[in-house]
N, C-alpha and C positions, 0 to 999 in steps of 0.2 A: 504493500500500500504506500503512496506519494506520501511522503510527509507536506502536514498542512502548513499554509505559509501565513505567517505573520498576521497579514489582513485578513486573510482567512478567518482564521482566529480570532481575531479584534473585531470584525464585524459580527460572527456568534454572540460574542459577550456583549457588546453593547445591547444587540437586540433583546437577549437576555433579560436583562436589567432594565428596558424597556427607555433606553436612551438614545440618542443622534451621536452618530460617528462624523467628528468635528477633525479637521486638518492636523489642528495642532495636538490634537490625541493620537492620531498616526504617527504625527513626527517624534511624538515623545517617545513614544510605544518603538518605533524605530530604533532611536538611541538609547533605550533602556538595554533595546535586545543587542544595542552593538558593545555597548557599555559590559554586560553580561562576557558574551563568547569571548571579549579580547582581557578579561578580569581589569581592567581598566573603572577608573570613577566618573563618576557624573556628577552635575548641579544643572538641575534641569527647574527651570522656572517654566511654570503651567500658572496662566493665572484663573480668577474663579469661571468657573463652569465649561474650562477644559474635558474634565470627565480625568483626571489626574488616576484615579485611583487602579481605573481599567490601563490606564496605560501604561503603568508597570506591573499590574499582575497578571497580567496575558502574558509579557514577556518572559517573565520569570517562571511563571506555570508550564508555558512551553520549552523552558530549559532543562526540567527537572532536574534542577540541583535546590539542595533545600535550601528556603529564603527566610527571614528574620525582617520580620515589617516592624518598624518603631513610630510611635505615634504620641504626640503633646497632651492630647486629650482623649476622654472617656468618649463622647460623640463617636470619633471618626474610627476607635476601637471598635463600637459596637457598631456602626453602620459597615465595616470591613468583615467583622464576624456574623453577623447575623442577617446582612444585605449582598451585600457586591463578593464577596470570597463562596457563599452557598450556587449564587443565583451563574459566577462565573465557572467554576466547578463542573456546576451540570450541561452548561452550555460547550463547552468545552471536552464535557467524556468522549461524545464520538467522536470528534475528530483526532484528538488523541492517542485514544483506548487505551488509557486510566484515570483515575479518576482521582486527582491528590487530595491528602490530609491535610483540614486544618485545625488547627486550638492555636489559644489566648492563653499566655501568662502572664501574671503581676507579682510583684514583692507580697507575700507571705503571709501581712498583715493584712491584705485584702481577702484573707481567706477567714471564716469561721474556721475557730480553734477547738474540734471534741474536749479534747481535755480542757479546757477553761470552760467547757460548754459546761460537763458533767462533775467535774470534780471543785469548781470553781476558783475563786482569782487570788491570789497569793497577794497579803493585806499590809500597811506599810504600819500601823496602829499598833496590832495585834498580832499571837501567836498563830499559825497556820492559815487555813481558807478560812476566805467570807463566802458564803450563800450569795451570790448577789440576787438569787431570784425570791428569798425569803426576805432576806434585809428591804429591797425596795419595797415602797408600797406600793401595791396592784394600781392605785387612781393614779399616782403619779407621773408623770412623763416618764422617767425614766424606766418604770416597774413595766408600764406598760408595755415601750421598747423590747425591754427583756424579755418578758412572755410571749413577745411576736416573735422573738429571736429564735426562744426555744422550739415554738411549732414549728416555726420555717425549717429549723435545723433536720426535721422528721422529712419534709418535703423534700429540699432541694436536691440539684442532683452534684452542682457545684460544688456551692458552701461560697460563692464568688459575694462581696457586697453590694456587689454592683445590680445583680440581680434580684436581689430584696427590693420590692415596692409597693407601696412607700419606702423612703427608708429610714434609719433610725439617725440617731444624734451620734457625734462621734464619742461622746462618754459611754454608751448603751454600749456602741461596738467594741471600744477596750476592755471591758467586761469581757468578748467572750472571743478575742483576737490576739495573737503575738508577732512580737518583731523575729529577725531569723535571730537574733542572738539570747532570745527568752526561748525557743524553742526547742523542747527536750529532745529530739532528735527522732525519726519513727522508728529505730531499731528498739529506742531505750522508752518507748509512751505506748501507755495503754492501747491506746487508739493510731496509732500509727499505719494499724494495716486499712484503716478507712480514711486516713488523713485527707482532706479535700487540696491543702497547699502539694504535697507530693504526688496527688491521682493530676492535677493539672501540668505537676511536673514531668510525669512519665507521656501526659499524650503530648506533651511539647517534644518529649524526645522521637515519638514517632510521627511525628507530624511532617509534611513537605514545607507547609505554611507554617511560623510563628507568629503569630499577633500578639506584641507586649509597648510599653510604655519606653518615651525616654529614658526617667529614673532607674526603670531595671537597665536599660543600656548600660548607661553610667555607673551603675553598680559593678555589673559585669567586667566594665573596663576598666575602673578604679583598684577595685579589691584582688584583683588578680584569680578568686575564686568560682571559677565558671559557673551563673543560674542560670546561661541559655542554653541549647544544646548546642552542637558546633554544626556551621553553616559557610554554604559556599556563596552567598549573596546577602548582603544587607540591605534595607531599603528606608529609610529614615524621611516618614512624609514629615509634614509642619515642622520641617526644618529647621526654619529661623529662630525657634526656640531652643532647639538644643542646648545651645553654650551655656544659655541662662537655667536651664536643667540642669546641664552636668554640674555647674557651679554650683547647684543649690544641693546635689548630694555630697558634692566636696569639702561642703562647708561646715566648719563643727561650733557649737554652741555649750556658753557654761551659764548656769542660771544660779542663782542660790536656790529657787526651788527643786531646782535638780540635783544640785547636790546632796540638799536635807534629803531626799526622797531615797537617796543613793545612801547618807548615814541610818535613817529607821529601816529599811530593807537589810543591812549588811549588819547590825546591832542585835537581831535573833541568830546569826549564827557562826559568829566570833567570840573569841575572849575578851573581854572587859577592856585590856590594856589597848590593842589593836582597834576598835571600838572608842575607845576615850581621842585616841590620836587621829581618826578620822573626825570626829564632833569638835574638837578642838580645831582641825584645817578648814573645816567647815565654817564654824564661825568666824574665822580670821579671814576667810573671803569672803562673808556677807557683809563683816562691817566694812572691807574697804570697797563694795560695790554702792553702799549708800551713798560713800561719798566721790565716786568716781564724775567726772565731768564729761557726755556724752562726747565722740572723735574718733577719729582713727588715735591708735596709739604705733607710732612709728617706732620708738623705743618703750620696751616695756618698762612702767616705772618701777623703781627698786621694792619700795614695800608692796607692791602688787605682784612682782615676781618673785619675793619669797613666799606668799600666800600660794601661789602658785604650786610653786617645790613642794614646801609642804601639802599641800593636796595630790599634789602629784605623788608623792614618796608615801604618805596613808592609805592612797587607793591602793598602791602595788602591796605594802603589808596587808592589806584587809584581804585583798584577791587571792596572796599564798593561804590566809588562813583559815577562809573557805573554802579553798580546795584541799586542804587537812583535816578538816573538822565533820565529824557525823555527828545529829544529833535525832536519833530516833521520835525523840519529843516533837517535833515538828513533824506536822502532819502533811504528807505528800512531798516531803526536805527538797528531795530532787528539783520540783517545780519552783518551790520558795528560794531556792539555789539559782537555779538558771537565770530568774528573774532579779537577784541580788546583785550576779556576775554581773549582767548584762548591764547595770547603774551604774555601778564603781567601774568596771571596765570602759566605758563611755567617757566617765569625766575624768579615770585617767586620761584615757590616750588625746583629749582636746588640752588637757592641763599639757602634758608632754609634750605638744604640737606648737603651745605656747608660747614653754617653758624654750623649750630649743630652739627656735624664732627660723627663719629663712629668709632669704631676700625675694621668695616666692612667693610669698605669705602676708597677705592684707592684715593686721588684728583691730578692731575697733570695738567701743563702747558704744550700746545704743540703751537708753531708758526710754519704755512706752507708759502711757499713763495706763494702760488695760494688764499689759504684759509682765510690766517691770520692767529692773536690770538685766543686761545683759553682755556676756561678752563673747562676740565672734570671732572665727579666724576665718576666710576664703582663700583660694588660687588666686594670686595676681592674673594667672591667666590660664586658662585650661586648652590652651591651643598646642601644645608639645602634647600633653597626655595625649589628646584628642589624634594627634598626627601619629605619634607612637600606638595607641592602643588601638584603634577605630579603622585605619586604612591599610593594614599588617595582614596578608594572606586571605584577603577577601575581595569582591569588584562592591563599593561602596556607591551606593546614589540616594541622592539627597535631591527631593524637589517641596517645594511651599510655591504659594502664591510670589513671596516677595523673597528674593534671593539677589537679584540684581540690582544693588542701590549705586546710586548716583552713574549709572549709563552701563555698571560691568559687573563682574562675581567675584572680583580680587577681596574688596571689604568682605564681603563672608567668608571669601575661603582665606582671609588671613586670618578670622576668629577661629577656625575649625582646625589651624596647622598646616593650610597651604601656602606652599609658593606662591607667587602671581601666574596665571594662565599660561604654559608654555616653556615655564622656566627648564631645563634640562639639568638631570644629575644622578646620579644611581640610589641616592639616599633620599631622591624627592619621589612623592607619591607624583604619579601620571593623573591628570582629569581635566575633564573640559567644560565649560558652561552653555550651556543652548536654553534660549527662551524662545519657547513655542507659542508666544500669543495668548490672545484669549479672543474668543469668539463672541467678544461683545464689540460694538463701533463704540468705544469711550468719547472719543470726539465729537460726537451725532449725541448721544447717551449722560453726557454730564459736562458740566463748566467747573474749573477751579478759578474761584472767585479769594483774591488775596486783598483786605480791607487794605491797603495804601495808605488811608489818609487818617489811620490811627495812629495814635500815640505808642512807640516802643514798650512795652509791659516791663517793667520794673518788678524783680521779685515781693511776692506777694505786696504788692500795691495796689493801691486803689483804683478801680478800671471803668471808671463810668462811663467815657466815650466807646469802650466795648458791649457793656450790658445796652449802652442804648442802640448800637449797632445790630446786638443779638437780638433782640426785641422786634425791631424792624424788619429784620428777616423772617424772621418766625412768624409774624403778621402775614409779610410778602406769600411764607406756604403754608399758612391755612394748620400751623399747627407741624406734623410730619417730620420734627427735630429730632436728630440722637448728638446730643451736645457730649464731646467729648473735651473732658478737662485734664489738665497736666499736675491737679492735686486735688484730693475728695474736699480740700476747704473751696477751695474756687467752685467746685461744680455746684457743694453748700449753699454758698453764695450767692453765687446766680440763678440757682432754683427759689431760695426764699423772697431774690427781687422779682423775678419775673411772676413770681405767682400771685404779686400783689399789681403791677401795671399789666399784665394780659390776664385775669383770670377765668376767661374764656377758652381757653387751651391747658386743659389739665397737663401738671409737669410731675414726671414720676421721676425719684432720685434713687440712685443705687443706695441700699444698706435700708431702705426703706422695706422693702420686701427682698423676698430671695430674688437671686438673679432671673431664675429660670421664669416667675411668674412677673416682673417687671417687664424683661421682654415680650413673654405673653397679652400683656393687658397692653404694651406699646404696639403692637401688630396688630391687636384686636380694633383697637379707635383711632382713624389717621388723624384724628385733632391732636391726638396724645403727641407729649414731648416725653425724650429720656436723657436724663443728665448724668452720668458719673463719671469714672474716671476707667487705670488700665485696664479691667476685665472687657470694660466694653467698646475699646480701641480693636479687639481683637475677638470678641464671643458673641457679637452680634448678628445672624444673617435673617433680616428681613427685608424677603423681593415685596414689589408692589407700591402702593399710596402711601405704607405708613411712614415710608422712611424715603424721602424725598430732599431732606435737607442734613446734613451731614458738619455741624461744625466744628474747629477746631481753635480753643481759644487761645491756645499759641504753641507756638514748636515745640515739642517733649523735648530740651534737654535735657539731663540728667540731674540734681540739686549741684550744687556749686560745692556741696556739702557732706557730699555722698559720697563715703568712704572707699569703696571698691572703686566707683568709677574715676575718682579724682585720682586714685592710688595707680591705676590704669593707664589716664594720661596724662601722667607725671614720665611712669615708666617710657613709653613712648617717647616722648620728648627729650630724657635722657639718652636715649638711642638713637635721638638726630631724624625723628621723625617729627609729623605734624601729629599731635597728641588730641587736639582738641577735633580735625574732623575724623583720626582714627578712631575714637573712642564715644564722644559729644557727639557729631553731628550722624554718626553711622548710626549710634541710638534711636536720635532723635528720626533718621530714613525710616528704621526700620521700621519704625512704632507709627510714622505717618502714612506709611505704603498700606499698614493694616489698615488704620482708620480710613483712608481713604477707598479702600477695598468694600468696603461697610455700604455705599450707596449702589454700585450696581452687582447688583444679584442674579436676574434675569434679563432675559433679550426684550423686553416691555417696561426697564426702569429706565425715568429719565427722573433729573434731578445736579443738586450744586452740593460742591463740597466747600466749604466757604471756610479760610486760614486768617481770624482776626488779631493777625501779628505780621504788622507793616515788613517784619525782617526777611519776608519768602521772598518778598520782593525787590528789596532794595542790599542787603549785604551779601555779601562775597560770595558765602557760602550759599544763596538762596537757589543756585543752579542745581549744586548738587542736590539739594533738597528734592529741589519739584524734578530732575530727573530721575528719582526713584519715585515719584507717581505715577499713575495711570495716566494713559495720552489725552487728559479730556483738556477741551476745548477751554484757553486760559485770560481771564482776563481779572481790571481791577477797577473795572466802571463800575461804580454802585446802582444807578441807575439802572442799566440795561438788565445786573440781574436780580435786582426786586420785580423786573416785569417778566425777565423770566419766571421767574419763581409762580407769580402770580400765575400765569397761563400754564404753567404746567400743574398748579394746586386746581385750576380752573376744569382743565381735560380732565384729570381725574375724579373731581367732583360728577361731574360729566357722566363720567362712565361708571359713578358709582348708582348712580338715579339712574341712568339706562336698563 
């Protein structure tokens, strides 16, 4: 039998899935499959409603070597496992003649724990387990939770959380969930031969297809300790996220609540002395975190780095002495063990990490008024890991909407460990960047409207000449805002002015309600406005009337303030580069390519994305800015587009009474 060819192929699965085979889903689907045969990498930008997802899993399906899908978000997991991976599968058997495997893995904790389930949770107060389903009471939120947990736990076939719906609080699910370093292991746990975290591990091991998250990526690549199975293709969609992943599992935290939590855990089952000298390191870094002054700390200060040591040199005593010590009194020891290690070994190894400092190594102090103190350490940068670990005996592809800012793929692939495009060397990874389009007329389809005749925005200062600008717009479309802010006090602000001069046009703000039903109830009524801030630069997709105006009340850079980032392009500039658009203005691309991405959804949206920061327009940098936009049609007549706006709130009015 002829083997079937590529379009072949890609045309089955589209129809499939009951979508239109689009040019630039060929083209991609092309260079996924060339990218593939020659184990060579890719950075394939597809922008929205390419159909991206067919276009590297056709390719990859018809290679059969096993592939490793990575994904930023829960959405595009379960529309890959439960949508496009089934529906392409089957479209695909006969031409084929087989028919490949897939499953979904997460980190551990996303699984229901039997033994926390049945034996219950190892208590930081008191001697052995608490009951959590006696202790709670039945009325209460949490009780309630619990008791769902329990039946569900008789149903499910997972144990996935993701699958529970409704679902519960995340205190309900620590109750009956562990991290990998609390977990007794399935050799040495009652329940190990039912484990739901190891049954999703074995069908990951026979699976063709992987579907898991960034964070397990970065675990995988970090820790040296394999949770994927091994694989001859990676495929890393929502890309642009990555870095900012892997950096956030790189990253280790000490709190005084975690440490107290780490001294009553490790105080049932030590001696006195070992025990006294941990509650002793303990308190001597709570009080010097009261008085710490939030910053990066570039040098660690001297009475803060022997609070340090000393916590650092208690948890390693405390860790031998639990690994010496039985104490049959303790009910279920093993579990109340594992979960002991797991504290003290944490805030060792972040103290140690401190303590030993690198020139790789961010550390800074942050107090929240919600969270408290706290003290972190980052990667200056996680592009060597990323180049070392990530592109080492695999053909690697990476595609997102927004990959190519300011005209090329060099700024991302210098975040990820690449060379610039082309560079040659036996120790450079090989790749090349292709942007395939997107099947929308951006030009026809949306205006970027840049306010010129505003006042520069001064951090957090007073912005009246904008709120009156925003107003007017919002008038101009009949309501149909998703106002994107560069701080939740600005969105704040301009939600409680506007709702007093227009309140005619209900204004719904993030933290008001959960996400998922703000967006709901803004798609349900095109008069509605939504205002907040990062999530919805990036988690918004509503086609149609409701979302019609897109603003942006001034360019994301990063705070002036903000420890990593500033740490970042400090480095850079020490290296004879340009620090602020390596680091500042590639930010601020990225995070604008999303938000702008926000207005056209389908081939029937038209609409403006309006930038009330005079800077797109007039400084230096404003090219590269608006060259990692969308190609819509650009101007900075106020006039012309209040009337657009008007007529196109008008059509759609129009055609909502038709």
């Amino acid at each position: 039998m002829t083997k079937p060819s590529l379009p072949e192929l890609l045309h089955a699965a589209v129809a499939a899935v009951g979508g239109t085979e689009r040019p630039g889903q060929v083209a991609m689907a092309e260079a996924v499959a060339e990218a593939i045969d020659d184990g060579s990498h890719l950075l394939v930008q597809a922008g929205t409603g390419t159909g991206k997802s067919l276009g590297y899993l056709v390719p990859a399906l018809a290679h059969g070597e096993r592939v490793v899908v990575a994904t930023a978000t829960l959405a595009l997991q379960r529309q890959l496992v439960e949508r496009d991976l089934p529906r392409t599968v089957e479209a695909l058997h006969p031409l084929l003649r087989r028919r490949p495997e897939f499953a979904m893995l997460k980190g551990r904790s996303n699984y229901l724990c039997l033994h926390r389930l049945h034996e219950g949770v190892p208590q930081d107060e008191e001697e052995g387990l608490f009951d959590q389903f006696e202790a709670a009471a039945p009325t209460s939120k949490l009780g309630q939770d619990l008791l769902r947990l329990r039946d569900w736990a008789d149903e499910t076939e997972s144990g996935d959380r993701d699958d529970l719906t409704p679902g519960v609080s995340d205190r309900a699910w620590a109750q009956v969930s562990v991290s990998s370093r609390e977990c007794l292991g399935a050799s040495k746990c009652a329940y190990g031969a039912e484990c739901f975290a190891e049954m999703a591990r074995e069908q990951a091991k026979l699976a063709d297809v992987v579907v898991t998250n960034h964070a397990l990526l970065a675990i995988d690549a970090i820790e040296g300790a394999p949770v994927l199975p091994q694989h001859e293709v990676l495929i890393v969609d929502e890309a642009h996220e990555l870095v900012s992943r892997v950096t956030g599992v790189a990253t280790g935290e000490l709190t005084p609540g975690q440490v107290n939590r780490a001294v009553r855990r490790a105080a049932k089952l030590v001696g006195e002395k070992a025990a006294d000298q941990l509650q002793t390191a303990a308190e001597g870094f709570e009080r010097l975190m009261e008085l710490a002054l939030p910053g990066r700390l570039e040098e660690i200060p001297e009475d803060l780095g022997y609070a340090l040591m000393a916590l650092r040199d208690a948890c390693r005593t405390v860790v031998s002495a639990i690994g010496a010590t039985r104490d049959k009194s303790v009910q279920d020891e093993d579990a109340v063990r594992k979960q002991a290690l797991a504290s003290v070994e944490n805030v060792h190894d972040v103290a140690e990490r401190i303590v030993n400092g690198s020139e790789w190594d961010v550390v800074w102090y942050e107090r929240h008024d919600r969270f408290g103190a706290s003290l972190r350490v980052a990667p200056m940068s996680v592009s060597g890991l990323l180049r070392e670990k990530l592109f080492a005996d695999r053909s690697v592809i990476l595609t997102s909407a927004t990959l190519k800012l300011g005209g090329d793929f060099n700024g991302v692939g210098a975040s990820l460990g690449l060379a610039p495009e082309g560079t040659e060397g036996d120790d450079v990874p090989q790749w090349r960047g292709v942007d395939v389009g997107s099947p929308f007329d951006y030009p026809r389809q949306g205006i970027l409207y840049v306010a010129k005749h505003l006042a520069r925005p001064a951090r957090d200062g007073d912005r009246a000449d904008m709120l009156d600008e925003l107003t007017e717009l919002i008038q101009a479309a009949g309501g149909r805002t998703l106002g994107l802010f560069s701080s939740m006090r600005a969105a704040q602000l301009a939600a409680e002015e506007l709702r007093s001069r227009i309140p005619e046009f209900p204004i719904l703000l993030q933290g008001e309600e959960t996400l998922g039903e703000l967006i709901k109830n803004f798609a349900a009524d095109p008069e509605t406005c939504l205002f907040g801030t990062l999530s919805l630069w990036q988690g918004v997709d509503v086609p149609g009337p409701s979302c019609q105006l897109v603003v942006m009340d001034k360019i994301p850079f990063p705070r002036p303030d903000d420890p990593l980032m500033s740490a970042r392009q400090k480095a850079v500039e020490e290296a004879g580069g340009n620090g602020f658009m390596a680091v500042a203005a590639t930010h601020a691309a990225l995070l604008m390519a999303q938000g702008a991405g926000r207005l056209v959804r389908a081939s029937g949206d038209r609409g403006v994305v309006a930038v009330l920061d005079p800077r797109l327009a007039t400084a230096r940098y404003g090219s590269y800015l608006k060259a990692s936009l969308p190609d819509f049609w650009y101007t900075t007549d106020r006039n012309q587009v209040r009337k657009s706006l008007a007529a196109i709130d008008a059509a759609a009015k129009q055609a909502e009474s038709a």
